[in-house]
C-alpha positions as CSV (number, residue, x, y, z in Angstrom):
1,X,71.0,41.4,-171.4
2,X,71.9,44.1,-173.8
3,X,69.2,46.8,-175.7
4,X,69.9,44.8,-179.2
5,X,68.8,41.1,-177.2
6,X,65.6,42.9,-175.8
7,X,64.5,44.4,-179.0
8,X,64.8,40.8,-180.8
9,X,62.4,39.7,-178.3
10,X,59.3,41.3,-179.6
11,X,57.1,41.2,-176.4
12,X,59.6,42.4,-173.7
13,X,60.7,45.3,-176.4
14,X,57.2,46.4,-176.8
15,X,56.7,46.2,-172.9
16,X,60.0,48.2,-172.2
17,X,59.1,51.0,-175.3
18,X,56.1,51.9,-173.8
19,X,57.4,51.7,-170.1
20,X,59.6,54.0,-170.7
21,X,57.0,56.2,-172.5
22,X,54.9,56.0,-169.4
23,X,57.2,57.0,-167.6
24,X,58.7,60.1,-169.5
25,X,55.0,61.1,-169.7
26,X,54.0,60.5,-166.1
27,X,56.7,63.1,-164.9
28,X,54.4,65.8,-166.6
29,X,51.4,64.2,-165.6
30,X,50.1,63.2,-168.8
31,X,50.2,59.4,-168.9
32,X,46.3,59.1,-167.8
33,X,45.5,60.7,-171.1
34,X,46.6,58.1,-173.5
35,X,44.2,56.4,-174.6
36,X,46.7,53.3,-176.4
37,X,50.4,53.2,-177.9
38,X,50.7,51.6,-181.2
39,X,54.4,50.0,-181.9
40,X,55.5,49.8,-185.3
41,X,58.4,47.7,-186.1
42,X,58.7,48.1,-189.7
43,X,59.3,52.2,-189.7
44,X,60.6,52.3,-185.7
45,X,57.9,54.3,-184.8
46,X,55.4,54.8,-181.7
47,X,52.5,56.1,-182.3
48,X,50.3,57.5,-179.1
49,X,46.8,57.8,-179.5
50,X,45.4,60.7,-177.2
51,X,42.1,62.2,-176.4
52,X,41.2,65.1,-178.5
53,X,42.5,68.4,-177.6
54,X,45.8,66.8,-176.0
55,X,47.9,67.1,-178.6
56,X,49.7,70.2,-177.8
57,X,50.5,68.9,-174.8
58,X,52.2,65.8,-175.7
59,X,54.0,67.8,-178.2
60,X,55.2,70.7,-176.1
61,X,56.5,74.1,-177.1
62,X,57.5,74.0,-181.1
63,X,57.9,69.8,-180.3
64,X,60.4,70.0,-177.7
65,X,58.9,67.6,-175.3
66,X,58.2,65.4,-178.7
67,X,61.9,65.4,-179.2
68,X,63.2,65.1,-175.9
69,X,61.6,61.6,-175.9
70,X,62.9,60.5,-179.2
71,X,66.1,61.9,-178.3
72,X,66.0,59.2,-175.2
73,X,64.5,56.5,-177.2
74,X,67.4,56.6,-180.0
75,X,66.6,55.1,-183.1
76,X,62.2,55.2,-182.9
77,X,60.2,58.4,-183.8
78,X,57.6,59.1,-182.2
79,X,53.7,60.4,-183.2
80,X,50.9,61.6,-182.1
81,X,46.9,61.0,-183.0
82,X,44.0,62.5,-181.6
83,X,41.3,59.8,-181.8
């Protein structure tokens, strides 16, 4: 199955996407402190919803952890809410 067959399917696409945000989160220990992931199909975006105070984390120094994950999701952009 190729990348463009899973993203037709809506529900295994959304399931991937936020597996592999998870995950890319997890290696820094961060995943516990998302509160919900929001996928939005229209503008390719992700939007994670944190706990206050965690978005400097998420983001990293001057975005770069931000961007690393976009970078490795291709075509999707990714941002993040305190809430």
């Amino acid at each position: 199955m190729t990348w463009e067959e899973v993203v037709k399917n809506d529900s295994i696409a959304d399931k991937v996407l936020k597996n592999i945000v998870r995950i890319f989160y997890e290696k820094a220990r961060l995943d516990d402190k998302i509160k919900r992931m929001e996928i939005n199909r229209d503008n390719n975006t992700i939007t994670l919803i944190v706990f206050p105070k965690m978005t400097g984390l998420f983001l990293g120094r001057r975005g770069q952890t931000r961007d690393a994950l976009e970078r490795r999701l291709k075509r999707w952009k990714v941002m993040i809410e305190e809430r």
